[in-house]
VEXPA-56368 format. One record per residue (C-alpha): residue number from 0; residue in three letters; x, y, z. Coordinates in nm, 2 decimals. Each point is the difference from the previous one (the first is absolute). Example, Ala and Ser with C-alpha at 12.3 -4.5 7.8 and 13.67 -1.06 7.14 Angstrom:
<sites>
num = 0 | residuo = ALA | px = 1.23 | py = -0.45 | pz = 0.78
num = 1 | residuo = SER | px = 0.14 | py = 0.34 | pz = -0.07
</sites>
This chain:
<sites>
num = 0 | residuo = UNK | px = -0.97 | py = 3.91 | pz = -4.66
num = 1 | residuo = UNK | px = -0.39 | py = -0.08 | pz = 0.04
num = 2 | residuo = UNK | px = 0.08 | py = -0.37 | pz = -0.02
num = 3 | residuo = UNK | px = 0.26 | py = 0.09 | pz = 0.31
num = 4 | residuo = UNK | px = -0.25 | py = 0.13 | pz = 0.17
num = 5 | residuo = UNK | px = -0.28 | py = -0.25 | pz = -0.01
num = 6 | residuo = UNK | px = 0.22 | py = -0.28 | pz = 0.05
num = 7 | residuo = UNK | px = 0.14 | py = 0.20 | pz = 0.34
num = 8 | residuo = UNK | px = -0.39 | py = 0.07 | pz = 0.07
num = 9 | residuo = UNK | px = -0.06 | py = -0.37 | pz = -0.03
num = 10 | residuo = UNK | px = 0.28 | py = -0.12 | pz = 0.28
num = 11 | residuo = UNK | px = -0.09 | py = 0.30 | pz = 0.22
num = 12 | residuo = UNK | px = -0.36 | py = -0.14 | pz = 0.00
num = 13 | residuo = UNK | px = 0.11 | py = -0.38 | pz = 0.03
num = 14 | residuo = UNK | px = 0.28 | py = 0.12 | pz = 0.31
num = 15 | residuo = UNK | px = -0.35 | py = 0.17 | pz = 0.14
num = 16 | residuo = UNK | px = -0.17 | py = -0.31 | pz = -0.05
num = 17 | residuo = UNK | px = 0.27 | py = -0.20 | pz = 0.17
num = 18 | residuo = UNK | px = 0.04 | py = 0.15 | pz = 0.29
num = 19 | residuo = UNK | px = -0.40 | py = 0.07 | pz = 0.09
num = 20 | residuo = UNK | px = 0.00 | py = -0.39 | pz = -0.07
num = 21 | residuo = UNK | px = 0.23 | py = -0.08 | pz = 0.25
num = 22 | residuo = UNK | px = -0.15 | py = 0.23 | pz = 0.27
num = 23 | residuo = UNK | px = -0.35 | py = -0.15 | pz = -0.06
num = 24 | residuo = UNK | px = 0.13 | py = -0.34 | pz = 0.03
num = 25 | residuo = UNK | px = 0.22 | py = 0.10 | pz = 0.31
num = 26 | residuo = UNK | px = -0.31 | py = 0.15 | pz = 0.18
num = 27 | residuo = UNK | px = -0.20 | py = -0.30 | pz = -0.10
num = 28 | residuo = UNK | px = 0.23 | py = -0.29 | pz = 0.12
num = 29 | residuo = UNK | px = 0.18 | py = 0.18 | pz = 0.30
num = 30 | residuo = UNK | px = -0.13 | py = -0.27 | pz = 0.31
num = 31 | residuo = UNK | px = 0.02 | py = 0.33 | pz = 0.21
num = 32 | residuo = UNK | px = -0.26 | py = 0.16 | pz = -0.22
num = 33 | residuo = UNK | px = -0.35 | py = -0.06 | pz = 0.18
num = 34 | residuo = UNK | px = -0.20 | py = 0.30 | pz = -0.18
num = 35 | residuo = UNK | px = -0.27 | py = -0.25 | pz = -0.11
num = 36 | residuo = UNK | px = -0.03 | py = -0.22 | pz = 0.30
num = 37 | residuo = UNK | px = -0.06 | py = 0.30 | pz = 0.21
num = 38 | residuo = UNK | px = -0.26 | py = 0.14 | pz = -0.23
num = 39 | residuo = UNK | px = -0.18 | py = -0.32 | pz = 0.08
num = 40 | residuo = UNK | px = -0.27 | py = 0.04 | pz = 0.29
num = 41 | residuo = UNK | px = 0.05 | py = -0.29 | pz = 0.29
num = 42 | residuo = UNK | px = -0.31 | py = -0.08 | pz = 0.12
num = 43 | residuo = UNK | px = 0.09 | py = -0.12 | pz = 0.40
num = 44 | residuo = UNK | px = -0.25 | py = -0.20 | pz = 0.18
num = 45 | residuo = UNK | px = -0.04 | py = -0.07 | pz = 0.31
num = 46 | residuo = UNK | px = -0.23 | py = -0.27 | pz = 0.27
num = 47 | residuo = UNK | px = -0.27 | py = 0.16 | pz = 0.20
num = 48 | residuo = UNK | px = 0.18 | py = -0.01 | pz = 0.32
num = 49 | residuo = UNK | px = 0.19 | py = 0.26 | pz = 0.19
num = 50 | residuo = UNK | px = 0.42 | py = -0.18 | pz = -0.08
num = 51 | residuo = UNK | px = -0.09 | py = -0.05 | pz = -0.33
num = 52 | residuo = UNK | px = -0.16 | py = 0.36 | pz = -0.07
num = 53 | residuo = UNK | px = 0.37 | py = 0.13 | pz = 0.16
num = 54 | residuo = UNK | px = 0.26 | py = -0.22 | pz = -0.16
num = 55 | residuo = UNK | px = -0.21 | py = 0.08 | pz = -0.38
num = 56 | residuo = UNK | px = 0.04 | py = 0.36 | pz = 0.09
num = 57 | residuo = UNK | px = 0.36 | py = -0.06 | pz = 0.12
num = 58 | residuo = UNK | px = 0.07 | py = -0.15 | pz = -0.38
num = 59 | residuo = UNK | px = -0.21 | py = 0.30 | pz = -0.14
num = 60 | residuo = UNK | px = 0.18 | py = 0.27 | pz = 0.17
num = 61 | residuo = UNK | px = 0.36 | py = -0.23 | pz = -0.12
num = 62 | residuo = UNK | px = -0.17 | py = 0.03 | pz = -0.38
num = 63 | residuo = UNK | px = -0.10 | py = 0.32 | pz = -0.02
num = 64 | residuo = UNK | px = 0.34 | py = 0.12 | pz = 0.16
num = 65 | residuo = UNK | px = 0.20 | py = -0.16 | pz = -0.26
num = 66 | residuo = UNK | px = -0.19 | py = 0.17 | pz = -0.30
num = 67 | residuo = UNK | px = -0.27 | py = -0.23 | pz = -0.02
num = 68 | residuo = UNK | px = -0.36 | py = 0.07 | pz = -0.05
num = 69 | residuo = UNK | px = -0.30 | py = -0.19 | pz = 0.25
num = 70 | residuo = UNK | px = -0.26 | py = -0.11 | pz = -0.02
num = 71 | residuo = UNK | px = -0.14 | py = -0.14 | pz = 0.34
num = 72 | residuo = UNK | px = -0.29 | py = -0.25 | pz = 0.01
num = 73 | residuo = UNK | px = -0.07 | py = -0.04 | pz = 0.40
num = 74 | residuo = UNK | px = -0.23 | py = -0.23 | pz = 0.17
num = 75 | residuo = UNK | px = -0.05 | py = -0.31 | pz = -0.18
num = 76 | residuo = UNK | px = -0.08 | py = -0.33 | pz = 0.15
num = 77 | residuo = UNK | px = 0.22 | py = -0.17 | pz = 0.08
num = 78 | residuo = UNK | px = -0.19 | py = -0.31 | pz = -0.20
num = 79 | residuo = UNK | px = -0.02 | py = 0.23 | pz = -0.30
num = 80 | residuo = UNK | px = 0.36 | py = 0.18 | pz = 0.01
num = 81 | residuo = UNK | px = 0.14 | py = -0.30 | pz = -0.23
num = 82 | residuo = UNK | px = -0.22 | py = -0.03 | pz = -0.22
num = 83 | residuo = UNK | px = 0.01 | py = 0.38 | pz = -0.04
num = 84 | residuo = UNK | px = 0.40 | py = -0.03 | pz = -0.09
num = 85 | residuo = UNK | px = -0.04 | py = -0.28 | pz = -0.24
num = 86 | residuo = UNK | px = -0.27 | py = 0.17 | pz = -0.16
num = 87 | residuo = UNK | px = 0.22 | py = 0.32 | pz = -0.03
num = 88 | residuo = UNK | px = -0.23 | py = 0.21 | pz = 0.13
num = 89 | residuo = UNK | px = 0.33 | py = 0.04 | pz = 0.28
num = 90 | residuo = UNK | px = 0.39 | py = -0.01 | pz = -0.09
num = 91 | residuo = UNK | px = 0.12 | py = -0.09 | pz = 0.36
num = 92 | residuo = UNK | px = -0.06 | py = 0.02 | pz = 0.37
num = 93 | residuo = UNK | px = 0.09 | py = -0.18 | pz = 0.32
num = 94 | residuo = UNK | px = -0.08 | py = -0.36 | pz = 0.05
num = 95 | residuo = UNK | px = 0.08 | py = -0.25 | pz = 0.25
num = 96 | residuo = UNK | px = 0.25 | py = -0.35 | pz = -0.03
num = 97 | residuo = UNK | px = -0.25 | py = -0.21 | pz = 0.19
num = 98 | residuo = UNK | px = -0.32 | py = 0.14 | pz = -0.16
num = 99 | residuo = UNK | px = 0.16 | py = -0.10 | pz = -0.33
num = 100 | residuo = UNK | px = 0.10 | py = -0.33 | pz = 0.12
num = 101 | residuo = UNK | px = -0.34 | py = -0.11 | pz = 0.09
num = 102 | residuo = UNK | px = -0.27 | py = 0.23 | pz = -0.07
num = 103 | residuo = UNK | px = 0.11 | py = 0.08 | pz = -0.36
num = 104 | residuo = UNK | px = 0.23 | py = -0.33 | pz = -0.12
num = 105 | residuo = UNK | px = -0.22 | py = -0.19 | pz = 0.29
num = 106 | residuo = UNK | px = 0.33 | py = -0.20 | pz = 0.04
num = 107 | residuo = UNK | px = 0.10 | py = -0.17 | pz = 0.31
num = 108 | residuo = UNK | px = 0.13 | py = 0.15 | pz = 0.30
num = 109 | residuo = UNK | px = 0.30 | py = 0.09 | pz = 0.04
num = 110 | residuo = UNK | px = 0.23 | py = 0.19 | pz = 0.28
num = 111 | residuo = UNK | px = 0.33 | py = 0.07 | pz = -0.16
num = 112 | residuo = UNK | px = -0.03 | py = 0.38 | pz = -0.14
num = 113 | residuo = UNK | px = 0.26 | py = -0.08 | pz = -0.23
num = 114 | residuo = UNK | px = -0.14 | py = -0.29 | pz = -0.12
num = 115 | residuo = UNK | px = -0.36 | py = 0.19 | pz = 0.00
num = 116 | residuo = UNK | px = 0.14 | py = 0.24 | pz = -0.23
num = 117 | residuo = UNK | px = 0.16 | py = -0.17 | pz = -0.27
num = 118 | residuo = UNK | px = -0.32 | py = -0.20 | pz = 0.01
num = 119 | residuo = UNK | px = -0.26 | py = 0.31 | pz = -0.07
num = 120 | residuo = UNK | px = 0.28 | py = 0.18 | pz = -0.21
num = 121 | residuo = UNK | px = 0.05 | py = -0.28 | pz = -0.26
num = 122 | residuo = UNK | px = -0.35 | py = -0.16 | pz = -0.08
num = 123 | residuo = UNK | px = -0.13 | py = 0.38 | pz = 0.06
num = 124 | residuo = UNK | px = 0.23 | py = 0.08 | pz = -0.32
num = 125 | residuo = UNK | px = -0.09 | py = -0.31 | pz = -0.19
num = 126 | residuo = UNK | px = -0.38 | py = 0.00 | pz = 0.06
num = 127 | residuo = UNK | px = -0.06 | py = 0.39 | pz = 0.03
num = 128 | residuo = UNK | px = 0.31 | py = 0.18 | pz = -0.20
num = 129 | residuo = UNK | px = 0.01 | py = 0.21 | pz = 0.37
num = 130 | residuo = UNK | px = 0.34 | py = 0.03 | pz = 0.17
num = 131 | residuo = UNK | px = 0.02 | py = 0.00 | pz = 0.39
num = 132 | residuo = UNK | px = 0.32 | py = 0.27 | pz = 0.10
num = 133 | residuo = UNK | px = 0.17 | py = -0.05 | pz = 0.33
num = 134 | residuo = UNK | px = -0.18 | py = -0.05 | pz = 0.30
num = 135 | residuo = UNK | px = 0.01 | py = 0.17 | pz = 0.32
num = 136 | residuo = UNK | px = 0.14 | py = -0.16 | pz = 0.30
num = 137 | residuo = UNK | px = -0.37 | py = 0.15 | pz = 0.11
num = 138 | residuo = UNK | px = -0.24 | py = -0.32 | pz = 0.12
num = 139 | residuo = UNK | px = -0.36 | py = 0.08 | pz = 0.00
num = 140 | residuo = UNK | px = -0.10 | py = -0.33 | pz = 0.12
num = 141 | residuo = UNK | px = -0.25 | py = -0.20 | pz = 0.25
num = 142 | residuo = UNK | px = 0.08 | py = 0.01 | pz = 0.35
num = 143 | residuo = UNK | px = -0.14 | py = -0.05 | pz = 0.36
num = 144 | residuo = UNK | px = 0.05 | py = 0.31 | pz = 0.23
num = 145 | residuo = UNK | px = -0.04 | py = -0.03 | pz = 0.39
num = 146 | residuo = UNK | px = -0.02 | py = 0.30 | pz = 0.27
num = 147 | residuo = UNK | px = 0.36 | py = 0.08 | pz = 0.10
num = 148 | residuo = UNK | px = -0.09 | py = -0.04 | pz = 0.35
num = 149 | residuo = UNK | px = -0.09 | py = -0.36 | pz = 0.01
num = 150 | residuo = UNK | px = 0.29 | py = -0.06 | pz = -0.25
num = 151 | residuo = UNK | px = 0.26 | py = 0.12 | pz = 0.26
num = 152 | residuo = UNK | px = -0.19 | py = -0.16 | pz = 0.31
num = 153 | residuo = UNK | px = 0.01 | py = -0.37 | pz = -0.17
num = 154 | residuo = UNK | px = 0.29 | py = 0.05 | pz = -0.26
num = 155 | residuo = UNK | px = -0.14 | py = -0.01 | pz = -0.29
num = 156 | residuo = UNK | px = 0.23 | py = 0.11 | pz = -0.32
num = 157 | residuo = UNK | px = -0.10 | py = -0.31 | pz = -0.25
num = 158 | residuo = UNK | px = -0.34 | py = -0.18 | pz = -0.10
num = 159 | residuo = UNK | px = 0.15 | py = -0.33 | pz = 0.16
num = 160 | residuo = UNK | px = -0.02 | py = 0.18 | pz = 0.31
num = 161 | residuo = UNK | px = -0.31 | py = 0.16 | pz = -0.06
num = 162 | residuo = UNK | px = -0.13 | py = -0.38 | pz = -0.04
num = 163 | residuo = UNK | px = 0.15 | py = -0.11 | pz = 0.31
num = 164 | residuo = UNK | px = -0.21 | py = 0.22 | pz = 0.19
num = 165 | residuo = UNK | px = -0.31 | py = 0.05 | pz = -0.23
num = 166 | residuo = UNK | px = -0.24 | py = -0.09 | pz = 0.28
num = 167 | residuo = UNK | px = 0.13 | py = 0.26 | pz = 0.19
num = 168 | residuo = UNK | px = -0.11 | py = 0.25 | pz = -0.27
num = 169 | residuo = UNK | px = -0.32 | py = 0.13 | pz = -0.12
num = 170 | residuo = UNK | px = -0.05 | py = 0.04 | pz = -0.41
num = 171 | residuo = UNK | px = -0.14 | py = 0.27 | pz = -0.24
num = 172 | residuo = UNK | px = -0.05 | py = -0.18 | pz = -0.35
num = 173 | residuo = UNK | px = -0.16 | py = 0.14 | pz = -0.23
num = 174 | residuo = UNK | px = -0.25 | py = -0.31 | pz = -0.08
num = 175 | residuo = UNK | px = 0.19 | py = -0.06 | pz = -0.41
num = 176 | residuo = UNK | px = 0.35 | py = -0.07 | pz = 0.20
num = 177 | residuo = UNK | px = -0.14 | py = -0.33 | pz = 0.19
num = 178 | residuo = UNK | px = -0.09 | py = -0.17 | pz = -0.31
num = 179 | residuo = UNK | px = 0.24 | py = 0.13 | pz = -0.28
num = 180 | residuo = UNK | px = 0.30 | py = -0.25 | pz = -0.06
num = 181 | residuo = UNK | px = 0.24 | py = 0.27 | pz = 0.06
num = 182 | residuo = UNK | px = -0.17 | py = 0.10 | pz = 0.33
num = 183 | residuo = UNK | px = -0.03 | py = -0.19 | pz = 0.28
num = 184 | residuo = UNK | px = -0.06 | py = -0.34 | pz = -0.14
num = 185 | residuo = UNK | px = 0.34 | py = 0.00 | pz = -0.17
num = 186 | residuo = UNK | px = 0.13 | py = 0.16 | pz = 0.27
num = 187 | residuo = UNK | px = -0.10 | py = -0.29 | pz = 0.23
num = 188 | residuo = UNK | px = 0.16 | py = -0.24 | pz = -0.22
num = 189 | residuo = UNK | px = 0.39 | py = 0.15 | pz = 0.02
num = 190 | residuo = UNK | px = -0.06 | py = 0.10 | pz = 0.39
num = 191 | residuo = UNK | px = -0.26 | py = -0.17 | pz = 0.14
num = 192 | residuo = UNK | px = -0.34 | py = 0.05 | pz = 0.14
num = 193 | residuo = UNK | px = -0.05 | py = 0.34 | pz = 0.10
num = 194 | residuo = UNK | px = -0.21 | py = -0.05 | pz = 0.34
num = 195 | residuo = UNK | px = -0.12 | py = 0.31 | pz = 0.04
num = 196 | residuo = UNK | px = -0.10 | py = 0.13 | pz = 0.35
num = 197 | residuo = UNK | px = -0.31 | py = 0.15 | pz = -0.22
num = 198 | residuo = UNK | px = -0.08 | py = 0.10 | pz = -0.35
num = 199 | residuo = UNK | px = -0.25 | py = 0.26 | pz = -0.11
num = 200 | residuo = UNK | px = -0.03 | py = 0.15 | pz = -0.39
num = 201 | residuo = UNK | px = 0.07 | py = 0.39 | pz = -0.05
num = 202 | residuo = UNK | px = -0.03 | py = 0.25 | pz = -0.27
num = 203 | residuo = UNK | px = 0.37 | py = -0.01 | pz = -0.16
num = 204 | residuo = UNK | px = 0.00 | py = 0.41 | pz = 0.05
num = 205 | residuo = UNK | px = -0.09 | py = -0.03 | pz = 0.44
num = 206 | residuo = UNK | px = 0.29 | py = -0.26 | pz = 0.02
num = 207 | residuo = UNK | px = 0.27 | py = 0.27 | pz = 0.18
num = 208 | residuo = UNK | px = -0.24 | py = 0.16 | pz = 0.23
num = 209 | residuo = UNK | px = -0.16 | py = -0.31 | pz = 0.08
num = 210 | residuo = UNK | px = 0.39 | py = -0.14 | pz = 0.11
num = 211 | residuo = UNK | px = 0.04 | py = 0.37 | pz = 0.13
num = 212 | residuo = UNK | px = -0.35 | py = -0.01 | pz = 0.26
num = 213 | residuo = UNK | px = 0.16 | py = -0.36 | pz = 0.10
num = 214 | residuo = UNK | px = -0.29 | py = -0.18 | pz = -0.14
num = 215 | residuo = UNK | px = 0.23 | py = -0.20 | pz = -0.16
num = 216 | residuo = UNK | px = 0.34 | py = -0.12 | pz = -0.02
num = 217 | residuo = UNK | px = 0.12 | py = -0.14 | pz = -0.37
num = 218 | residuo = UNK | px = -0.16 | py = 0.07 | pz = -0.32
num = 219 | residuo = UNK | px = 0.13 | py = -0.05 | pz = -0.39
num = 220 | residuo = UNK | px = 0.12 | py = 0.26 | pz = -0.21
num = 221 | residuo = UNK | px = 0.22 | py = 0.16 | pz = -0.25
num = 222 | residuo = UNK | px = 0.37 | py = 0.02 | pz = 0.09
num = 223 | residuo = UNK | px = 0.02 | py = 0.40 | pz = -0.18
num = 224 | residuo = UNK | px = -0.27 | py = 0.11 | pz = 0.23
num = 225 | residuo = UNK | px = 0.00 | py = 0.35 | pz = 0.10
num = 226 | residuo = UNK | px = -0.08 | py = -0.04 | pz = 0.39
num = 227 | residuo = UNK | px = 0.26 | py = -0.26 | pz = -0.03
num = 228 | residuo = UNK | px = 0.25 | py = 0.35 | pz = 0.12
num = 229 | residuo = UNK | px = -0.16 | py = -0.06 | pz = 0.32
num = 230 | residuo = UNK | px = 0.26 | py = -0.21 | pz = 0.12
num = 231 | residuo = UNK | px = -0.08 | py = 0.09 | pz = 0.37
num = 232 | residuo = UNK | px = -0.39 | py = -0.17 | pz = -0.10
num = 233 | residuo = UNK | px = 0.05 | py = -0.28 | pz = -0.24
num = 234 | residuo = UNK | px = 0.27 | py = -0.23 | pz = -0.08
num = 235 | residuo = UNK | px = 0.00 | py = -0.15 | pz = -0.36
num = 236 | residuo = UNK | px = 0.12 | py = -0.37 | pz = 0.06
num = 237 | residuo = UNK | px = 0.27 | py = -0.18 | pz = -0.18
num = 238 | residuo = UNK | px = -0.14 | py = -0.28 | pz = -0.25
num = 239 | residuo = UNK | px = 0.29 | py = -0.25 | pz = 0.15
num = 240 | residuo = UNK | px = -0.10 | py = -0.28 | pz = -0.20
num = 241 | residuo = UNK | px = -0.05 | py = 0.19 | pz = -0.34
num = 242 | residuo = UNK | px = -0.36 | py = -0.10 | pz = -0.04
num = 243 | residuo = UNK | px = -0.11 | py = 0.30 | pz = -0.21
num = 244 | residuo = UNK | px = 0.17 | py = 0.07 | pz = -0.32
num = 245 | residuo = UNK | px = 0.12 | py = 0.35 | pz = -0.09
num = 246 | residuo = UNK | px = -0.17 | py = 0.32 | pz = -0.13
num = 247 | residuo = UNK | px = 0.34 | py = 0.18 | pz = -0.10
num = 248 | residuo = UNK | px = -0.13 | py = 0.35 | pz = -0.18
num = 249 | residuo = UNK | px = 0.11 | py = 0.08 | pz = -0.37
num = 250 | residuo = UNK | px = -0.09 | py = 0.20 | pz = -0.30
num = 251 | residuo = UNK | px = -0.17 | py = -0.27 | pz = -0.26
num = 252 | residuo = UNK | px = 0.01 | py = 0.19 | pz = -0.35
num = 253 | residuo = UNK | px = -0.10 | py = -0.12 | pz = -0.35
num = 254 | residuo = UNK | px = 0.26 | py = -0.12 | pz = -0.21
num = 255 | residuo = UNK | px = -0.06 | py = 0.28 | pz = -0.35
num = 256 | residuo = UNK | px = -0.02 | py = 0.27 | pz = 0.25
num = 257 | residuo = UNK | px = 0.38 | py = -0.10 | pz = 0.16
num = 258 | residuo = UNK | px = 0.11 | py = -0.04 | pz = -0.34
num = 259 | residuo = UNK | px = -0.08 | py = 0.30 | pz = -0.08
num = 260 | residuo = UNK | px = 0.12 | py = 0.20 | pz = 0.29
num = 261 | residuo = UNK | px = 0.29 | py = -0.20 | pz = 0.17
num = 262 | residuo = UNK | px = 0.10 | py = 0.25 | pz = 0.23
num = 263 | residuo = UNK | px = -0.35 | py = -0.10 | pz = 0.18
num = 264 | residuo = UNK | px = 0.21 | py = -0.32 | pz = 0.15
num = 265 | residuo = UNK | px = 0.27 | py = 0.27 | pz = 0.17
num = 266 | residuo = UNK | px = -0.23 | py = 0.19 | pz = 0.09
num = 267 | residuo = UNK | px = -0.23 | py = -0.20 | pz = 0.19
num = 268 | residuo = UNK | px = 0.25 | py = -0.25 | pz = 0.12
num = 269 | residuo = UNK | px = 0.16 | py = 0.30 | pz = 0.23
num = 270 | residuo = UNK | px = -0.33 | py = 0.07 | pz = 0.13
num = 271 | residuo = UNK | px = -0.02 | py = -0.36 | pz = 0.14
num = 272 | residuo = UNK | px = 0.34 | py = 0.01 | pz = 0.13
num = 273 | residuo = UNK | px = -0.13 | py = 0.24 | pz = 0.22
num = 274 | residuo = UNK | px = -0.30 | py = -0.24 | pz = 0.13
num = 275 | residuo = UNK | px = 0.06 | py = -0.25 | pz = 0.31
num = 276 | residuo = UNK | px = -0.30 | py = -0.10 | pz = 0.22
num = 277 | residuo = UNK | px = 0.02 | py = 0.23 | pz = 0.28
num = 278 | residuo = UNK | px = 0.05 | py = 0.37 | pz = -0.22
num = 279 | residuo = UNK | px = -0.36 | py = -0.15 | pz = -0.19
num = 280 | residuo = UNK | px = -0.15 | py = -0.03 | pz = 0.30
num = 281 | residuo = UNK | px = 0.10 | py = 0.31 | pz = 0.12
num = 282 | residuo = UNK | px = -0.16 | py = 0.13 | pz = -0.34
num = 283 | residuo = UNK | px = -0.31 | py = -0.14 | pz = 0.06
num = 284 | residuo = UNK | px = -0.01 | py = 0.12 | pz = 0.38
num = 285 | residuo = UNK | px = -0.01 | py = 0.37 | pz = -0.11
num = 286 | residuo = UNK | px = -0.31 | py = -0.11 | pz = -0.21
num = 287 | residuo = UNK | px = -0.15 | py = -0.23 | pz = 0.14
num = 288 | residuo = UNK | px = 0.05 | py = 0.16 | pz = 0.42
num = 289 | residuo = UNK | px = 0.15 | py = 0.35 | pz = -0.06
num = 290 | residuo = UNK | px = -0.27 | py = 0.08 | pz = -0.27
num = 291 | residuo = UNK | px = 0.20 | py = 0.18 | pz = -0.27
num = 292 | residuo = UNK | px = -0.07 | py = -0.03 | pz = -0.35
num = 293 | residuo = UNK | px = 0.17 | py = -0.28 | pz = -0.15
num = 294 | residuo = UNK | px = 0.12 | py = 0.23 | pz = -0.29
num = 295 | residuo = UNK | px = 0.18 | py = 0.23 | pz = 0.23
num = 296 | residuo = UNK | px = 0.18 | py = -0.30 | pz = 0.19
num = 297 | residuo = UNK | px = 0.11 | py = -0.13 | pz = -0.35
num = 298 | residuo = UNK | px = 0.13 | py = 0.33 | pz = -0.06
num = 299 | residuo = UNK | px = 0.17 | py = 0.05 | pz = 0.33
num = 300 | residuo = UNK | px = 0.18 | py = -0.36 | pz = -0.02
num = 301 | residuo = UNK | px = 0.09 | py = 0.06 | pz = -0.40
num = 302 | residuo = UNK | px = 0.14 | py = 0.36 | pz = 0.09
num = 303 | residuo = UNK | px = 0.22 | py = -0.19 | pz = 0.27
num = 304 | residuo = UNK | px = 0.14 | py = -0.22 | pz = -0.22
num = 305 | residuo = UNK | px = 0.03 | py = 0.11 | pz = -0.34
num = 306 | residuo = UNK | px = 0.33 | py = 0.11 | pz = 0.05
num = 307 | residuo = UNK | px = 0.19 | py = -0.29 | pz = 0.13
</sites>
């Protein structure tokens, strides 16, 4: 009878054994199971300019919904930001096709985005071990602006036009743009000379009011500009002739860190579905003209789309 009853004891134990075996195992190999990637802080940086501030919150708010804790590191250089993500001192944040392409991989130029991103996303995984997820249809790119009123009086919609009648036209450079290869010197080369009526050098951040007090007509800038919503003032014209490459937005994030969290990749990737050219720049005009705080706007636009 005792030897019954140790020999039952024994398989009870080993049944016991068994089955807390299997559920360990389960809860351990179960691809659903993201217990210990979400334990793991994600430290988001961002550039120190007002669209990258808003679309590192956007992908903080996206974490942090999903379980996630962040970490957000705001406000570095945007000379330094690489560096800081190869260093891990960040695990992701938003980075730019063409400022891959040439300021990072100093490759040449190139104007397909497709072709762009392949380019940044496979010598960025073979010389850095960091991924590039989908980009946004989003541009932030070069551009040449001109007063919408002088755009409709002498039908201007494309550079080529703008050419045409350049010495019509009076230009607000901002000194660096008439001597950098993608400025006006390369610009000359796939349009033409640029005969300006006259040309004088302005501080980057007077460049809309000076256009606006018509002390100006034409002056470079970024196509995700904020007063850019001013249709009825400026009009953004098209680069016809495709001299500037793209600057397509997308979440850049070291390789171990994506490994270790894979759901980072859905995650993010929805948020840049959401990203075209003209809802970033209507991001950055409630910063940059309306004044809010760039963490509230993040907030409002996340709130609007988290759900879809």
């Amino acid at each position: 009878m005792k030897n019954r009853k140790m020999v039952l004891g024994l398989l009870l134990g080993l049944i016991i054994l068994a089955v807390s075996s299997f559920i360990f195992l389960n809860q351990n190999t179960n691809p659903t199971n993201s217990t210990v990637s979400k334990n793991t802080t994600i430290r988001v940086g961002s550039k120190d300019f007002t669209e990258n501030l808003v679309v590192a919150e956007i992908y903080a708010l996206a974490l942090e919904d999903k379980g996630y804790k962040v970490e957000r590191v705001a406000n570095i250089s945007s000379s330094l930001i690489h560096n800081s993500l190869i260093s891990d001192e960040i695990d992701l944040y938003p980075e730019y096709t063409g400022t891959g392409l040439l300021s990072i991989l100093k490759a040449d130029m190139e104007t397909s985005p497709d072709k762009v991103y392949e380019t940044v996303k496979d010598q960025y995984k073979a010389k850095f071990q960091v991924t590039w997820l989908d980009y946004a249809s989003a541009n932030d790119g070069q551009g040449l602006v001109i007063r919408t009123q002088v755009a409709e009086k002498l039908g201007i919609k494309t550079i080529s036009d703008l050419q045409k009648h350049a010495s019509e036209l009076r230009f607000a450079s901002q000194g660096e743009f008439d001597q950098r290869e993608d400025g006006l010197p390369g610009l000359e080369r796939t349009y033409g000379t640029f005969a300006w009526k006259s040309s004088k050098v302005y501080d980057n951040s007077l460049k809309y009011a000076v256009l606006e007090n018509d002390e100006a007509d034409v002056t470079p800038s970024y196509t995700t500009e904020g007063q850019l919503v001013n249709t009825d003032k400026f009009t953004l014209l098209e680069d016809d002739k495709q001299f500037w490459p793209p600057y397509n937005l997308a979440p850049v994030v070291r390789d171990n860190v994506l490994a270790a969290n894979p759901e980072l990749a859905t995650i993010l990737n929805n948020i840049s579905a959401t990203l075209d050219t003209a809802t970033v720049t209507k991001l950055n005009a409630k910063v940059d003209v309306d004044g809010e705080e760039y963490t509230a706007v993040a907030k409002t636009y996340y709130d609007s789309i988290k759900n879809k």
